[in-house]
N, C-alpha and C positions, 0 to 999 in steps of 0.2 A: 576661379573655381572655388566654388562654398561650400563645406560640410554642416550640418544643421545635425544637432543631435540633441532630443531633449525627451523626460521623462514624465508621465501623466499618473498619477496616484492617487485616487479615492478613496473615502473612505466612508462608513453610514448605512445606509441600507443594500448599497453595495459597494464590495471590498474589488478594488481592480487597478493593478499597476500596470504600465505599458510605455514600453520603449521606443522609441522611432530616431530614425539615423537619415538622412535626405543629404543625398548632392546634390549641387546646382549650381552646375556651370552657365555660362551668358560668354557668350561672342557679340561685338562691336564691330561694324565694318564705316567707316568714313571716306567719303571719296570727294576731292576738289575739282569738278571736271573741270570747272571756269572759275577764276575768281569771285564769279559772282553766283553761283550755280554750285549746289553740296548736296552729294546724297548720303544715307544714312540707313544704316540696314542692321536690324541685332534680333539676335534667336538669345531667351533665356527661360529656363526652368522656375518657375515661382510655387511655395509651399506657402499657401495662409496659415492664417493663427487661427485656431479655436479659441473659443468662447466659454470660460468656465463653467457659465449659466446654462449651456445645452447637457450635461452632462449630470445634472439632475434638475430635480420636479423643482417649479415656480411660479408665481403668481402670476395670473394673465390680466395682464393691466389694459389692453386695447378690445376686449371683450368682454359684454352685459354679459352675455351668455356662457362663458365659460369664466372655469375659477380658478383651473390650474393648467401649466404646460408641462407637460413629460420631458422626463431628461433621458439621454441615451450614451449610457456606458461604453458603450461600444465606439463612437463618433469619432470619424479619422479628419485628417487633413488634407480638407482639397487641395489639389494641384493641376499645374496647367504649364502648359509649351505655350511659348510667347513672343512670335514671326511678328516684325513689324519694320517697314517700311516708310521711307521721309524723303520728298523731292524738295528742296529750298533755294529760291532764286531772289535774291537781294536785289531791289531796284536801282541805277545809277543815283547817283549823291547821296545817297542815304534818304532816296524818299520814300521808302518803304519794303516790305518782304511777302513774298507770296509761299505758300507751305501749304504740301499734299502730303499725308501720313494716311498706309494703309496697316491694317493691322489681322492678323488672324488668332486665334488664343483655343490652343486644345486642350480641354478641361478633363482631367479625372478627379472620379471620387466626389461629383457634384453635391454639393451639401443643399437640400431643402427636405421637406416635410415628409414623412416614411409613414405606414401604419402602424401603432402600437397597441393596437385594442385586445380589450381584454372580453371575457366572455359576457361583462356585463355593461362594458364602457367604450363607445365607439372615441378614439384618442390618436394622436400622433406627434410624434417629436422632431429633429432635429434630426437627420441621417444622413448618409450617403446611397446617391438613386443612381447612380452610375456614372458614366461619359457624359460630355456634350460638349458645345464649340459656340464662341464670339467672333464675329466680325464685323468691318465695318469702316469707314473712312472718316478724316477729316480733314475740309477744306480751310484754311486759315490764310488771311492775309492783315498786312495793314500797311498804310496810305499816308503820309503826308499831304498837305495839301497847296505843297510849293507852286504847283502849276496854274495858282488862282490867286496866287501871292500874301499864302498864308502859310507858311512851314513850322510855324509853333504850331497850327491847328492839326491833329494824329484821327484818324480815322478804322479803326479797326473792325475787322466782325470775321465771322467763321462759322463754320456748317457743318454736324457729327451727325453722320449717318449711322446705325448699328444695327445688326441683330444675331440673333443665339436661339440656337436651339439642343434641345434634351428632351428624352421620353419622360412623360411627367408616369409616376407609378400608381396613382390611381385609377386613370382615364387610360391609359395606354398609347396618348395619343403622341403628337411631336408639337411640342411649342416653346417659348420663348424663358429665358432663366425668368427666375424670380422675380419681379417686377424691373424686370430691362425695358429700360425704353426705347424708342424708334429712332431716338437721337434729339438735337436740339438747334435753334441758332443762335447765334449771341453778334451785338451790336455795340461796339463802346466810340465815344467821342471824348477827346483830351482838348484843351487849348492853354497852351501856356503864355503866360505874359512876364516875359523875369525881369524888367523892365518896375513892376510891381511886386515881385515874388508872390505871385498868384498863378494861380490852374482852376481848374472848374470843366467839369463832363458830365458823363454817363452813363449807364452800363445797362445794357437791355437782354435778357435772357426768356426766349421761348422755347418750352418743349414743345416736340411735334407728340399731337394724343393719340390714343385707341393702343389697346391691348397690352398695357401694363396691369398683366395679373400676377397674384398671388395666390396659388391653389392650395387649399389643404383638405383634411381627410373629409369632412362634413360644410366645407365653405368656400367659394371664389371671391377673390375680391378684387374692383378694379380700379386704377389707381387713375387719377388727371389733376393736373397744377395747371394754373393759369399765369400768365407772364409776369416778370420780377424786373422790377425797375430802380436801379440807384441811380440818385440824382447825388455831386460831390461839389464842392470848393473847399481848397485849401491856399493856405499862406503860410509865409513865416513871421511873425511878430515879437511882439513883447519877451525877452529877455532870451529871443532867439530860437524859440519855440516852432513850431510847427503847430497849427489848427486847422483842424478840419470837421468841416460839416456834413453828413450824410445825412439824406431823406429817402428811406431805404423802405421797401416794397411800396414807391409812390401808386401803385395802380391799384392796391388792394387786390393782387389775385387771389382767387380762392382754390384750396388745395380739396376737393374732393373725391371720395372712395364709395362704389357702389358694391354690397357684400351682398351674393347671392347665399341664404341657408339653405343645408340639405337637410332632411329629419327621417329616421323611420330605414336607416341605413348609409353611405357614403355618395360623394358626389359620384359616384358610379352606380350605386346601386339603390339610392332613398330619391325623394321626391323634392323638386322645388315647393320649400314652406316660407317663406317670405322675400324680401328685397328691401335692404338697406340701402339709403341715399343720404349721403351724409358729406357738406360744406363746411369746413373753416376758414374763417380768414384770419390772418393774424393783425390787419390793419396797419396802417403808416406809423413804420420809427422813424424818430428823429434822433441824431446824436452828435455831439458837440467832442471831437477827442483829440488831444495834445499831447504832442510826442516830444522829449528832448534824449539831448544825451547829456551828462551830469559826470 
């Protein structure tokens, strides 16, 4: 059981102190039905941290079109109830783990985009729009591959289903947090050779796309990433060092956002006035990094 007590004081164009006191209790439940077989079950209260930047005016760096962001005096701290669920079944000899985690998460005080407009400037900040709720599964396992008569070779991947919803307050409608995604899958391969004190894999990560948006007072914006791929060997060497090599986003995906503008009013009330289509890629790193202890 947590007590959480801390104190908020501004000062500038507006003058505003504010108190806040939070418990937050969490229960664990562990259960061995089998040896090999563990469930896992915990309810806990979580308080995020704000953000000092929301709580006054600032530069808008990810927009031609706008020049500043509003801050909001006023800005509490979301909080959420957090049910979650874990089946885990260990394979005999140690060749692997299979894992089902389900999760539920009851959001108050959801923090995104409010209206703050003023009679001459259609504007919004950083607020609290009310309730809303996460959920969502993930599948995880992973694999030896003794049965092909390779058990240094590790085979892992997994599968995160999600989604959320909350009343968005300019549209009135019911849709997904703030750019939450649909979930993702991820695929990694290990093989050790200690024989050499070598390893070498890989790590493969896809989100599943469509409808990570971002809504705000006058723009939608939609969000999609293309697959991320690390390529790894490592060793131990010279003077007992550890080296490794990474070739990290081997695929080049590109990270693109398409922003609908509204003009002449709010995304409820003004008209479609353009469409933004915008790719980057970051291209292929390479990097060479050496660990010791000294």
């Amino acid at each position: 059981l947590l007590f959480e007590s801390s104190t908020i004081e501004q000062t500038g164009d507006v003058r505003n102190k504010r108190d806040f006191d939070f418990v937050r209790p969490k229960i664990d439940y562990r259960f061995d039905i089998t040896p090999s077989i563990q469930f896992r079950a915990s309810v806990e209260k979580d308080v995020a941290q704000l953000s000092f930047g929301d709580f006054t005016a600032s530069v808008a760096g990810g927009d031609d079109d706008q020049n500043a962001l509003a801050g909001n005096p006023q800005l509490a701290q979301e909080q959420s109830l957090r049910y979650e669920a874990n089946l885990e079944y260990r394979l005999p000899n140690d060749a692997g783990v299979l894992s089902t985690r389900v999760f539920y998460h009851d959001l108050t005080d959801v923090i995104d985009k409010i209206d703050v407009s003023t009679r001459t400037t259609i504007q919004s900040a950083n607020g609290n729009i009310g309730d809303g709720e996460r959920y969502g599964a993930n599948l995880d396992a992973s694999l030896r591959l003794g049965f092909i008569g390779a058990p240094q070779m590790l085979l892992t991947s997994g599968v995160q289903l999600e989604d959320s919803s909350v009343t968005d307050p300019f549209l009135g409608i019911d849709r997904r947090l703030r750019q939450a995604g649909r979930g993702s899958f991820r695929l990694g391969f290990r093989h050790d050779i200690p024989e050499r004190t070598l390893n070498y894999g890989f790590n493969y990560n896809h989100g599943f796309l469509g409808n990570r948006k971002a809504y705000d007072i006058d723009k939608i914006e939609d969000y999609n990433s293309g697959d991320f791929l690390t390529l790894f060997a490592e060793t131990v060497g010279f003077a007992g060092l550890t080296y490794r090599f990474e070739a990290m986003n081997a695929l080049e995906g590109e990270r693109c956002r398409e922003r609908y503008r509204y003009v002449g009013g709010t995304i409820a009330t003004g008209k479609l006035a353009e469409i933004e289509d915008s790719c980057s890629n970051t291209g292929l790193k390479l990097a060479l990094k050496i660990r010791g202890t000294f």
